[in-house]
C-alpha positions, -999 to +999 in steps of 0.1 A: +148+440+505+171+467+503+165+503+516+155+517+486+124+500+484+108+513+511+086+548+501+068+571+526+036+546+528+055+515+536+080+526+562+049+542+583+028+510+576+054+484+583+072+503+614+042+526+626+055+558+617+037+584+622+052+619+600+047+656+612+053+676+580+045+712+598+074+720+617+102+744+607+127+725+625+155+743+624+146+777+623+166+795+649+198+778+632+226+801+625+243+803+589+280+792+582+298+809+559+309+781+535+354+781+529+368+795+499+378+760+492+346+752+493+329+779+475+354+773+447+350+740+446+311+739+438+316+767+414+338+745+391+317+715+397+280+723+400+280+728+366+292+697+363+273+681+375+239+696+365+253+685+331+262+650+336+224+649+360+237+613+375+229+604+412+268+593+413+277+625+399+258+648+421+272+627+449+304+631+439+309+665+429+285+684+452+272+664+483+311+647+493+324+679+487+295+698+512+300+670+536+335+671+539+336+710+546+312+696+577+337+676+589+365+698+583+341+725+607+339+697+633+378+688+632+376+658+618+353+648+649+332+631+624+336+603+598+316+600+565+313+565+552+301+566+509+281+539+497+286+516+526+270+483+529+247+490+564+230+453+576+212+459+606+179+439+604+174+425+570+142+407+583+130+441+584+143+450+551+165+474+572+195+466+551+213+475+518+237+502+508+235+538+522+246+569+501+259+584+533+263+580+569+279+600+592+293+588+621+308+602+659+335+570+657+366+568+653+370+537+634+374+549+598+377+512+582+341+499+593+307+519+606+312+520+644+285+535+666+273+566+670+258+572+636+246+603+637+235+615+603+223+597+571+221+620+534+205+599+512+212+615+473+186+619+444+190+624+409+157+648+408+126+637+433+136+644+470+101+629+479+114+596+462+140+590+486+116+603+519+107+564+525+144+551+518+158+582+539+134+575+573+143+534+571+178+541+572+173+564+601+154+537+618+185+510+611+209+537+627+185+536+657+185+504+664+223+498+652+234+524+685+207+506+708+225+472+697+265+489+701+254+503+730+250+538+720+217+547+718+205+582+704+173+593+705+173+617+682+184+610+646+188+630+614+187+628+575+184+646+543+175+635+506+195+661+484+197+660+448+231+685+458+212+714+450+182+708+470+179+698+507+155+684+525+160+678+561+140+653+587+147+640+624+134+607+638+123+611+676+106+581+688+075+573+664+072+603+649+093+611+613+094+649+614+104+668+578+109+698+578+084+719+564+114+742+545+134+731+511+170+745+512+190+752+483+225+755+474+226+793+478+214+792+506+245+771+517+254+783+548+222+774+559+225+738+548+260+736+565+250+748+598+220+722+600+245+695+587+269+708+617+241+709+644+225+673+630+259+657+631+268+670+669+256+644+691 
């Protein structure tokens, strides 16, 4: 089985996940104001990729583009590994590829512990990818437990590159955030990406 396969039903039933879908969790965060680079950027490109409307092409040309103003904000403090092969547990089904993972390593040429931060991308349905989104979380879990880095508090998003939906894994309980973002509200979206990916 491959990440992908797992929906909101099956990754509480099969790891005892329990979601709490009324919290604002990130209320009190404080907007970045997104680079010119980076503002310029998505203006020649969103269009782009609203009219291609491919998974690969929203990747491409407006959620790399986002996350790499992240890491550029955190000094290159961060790596983001793209549709990376991520085996933790496939007797689990925790395996498959990931759209993105970020990562507190330094080792740019395989995933190295801490992951941090998984993005899973959507052509259209954010609530799709919720499932796929929260098993990934739970492989990045217990990949830092197994490195030797454990985290107890891991985040993710399912974006389509225009809209953003943030959750956080704390023990058993999946929270998502009660708020959509969307890309004009992109400050918004960086800052959470910042504060998500700062262990």
């Amino acid at each position: 089985m491959v990440y992908s396969n797992f929906t909101l039903s099956k990754v509480k039933a099969d790891f005892g996940i329990v979601t709490d879908e009324t919290q604002d969790i990130f209320a009190e965060t404080t907007p970045i104001h997104p680079s010119d680079l980076l503002s310029l950027i998505l203006k020649d490109q969103l269009p782009l990729a609203g009219a291609i409307n491919t998974e690969k092409a929203r990747s491409e040309l407006v959620i790399m583009p986002i996350l790499m103003e992240v890491r550029r904000i955190l000094n290159d403090k961060i790596l983001i590994f793209s549709g990376s092969s991520f085996e933790v547990d496939p007797t689990q089904g925790l395996d498959g590829r990931c759209d993105f993972i970020l990562s507190r390593s330094l080792e740019q040429y395989y995933i190295a512990s801490p992951v941090l931060t998984i993005v899973e991308a959507k052509n259209e349905s954010i609530p799709s990818g919720l499932g796929q989104c929260i098993a990934t979380m739970i492989a990045a879990r217990l990949f830092n437990q197994r490195e030797g880095q454990p985290i107890d508090i891991l985040d993710g998003a399912v974006t389509t590159g225009t809209d953003w939906k943030f959750l956080k894994l704390e023990g058993q309980i999946a929270f998502i955030d009660i708020n959509d973002y969307y890309i004009k509200e992109l400050g918004k979206i960086l800052a959470v990406l910042v504060r998500t990916s700062t262990p």
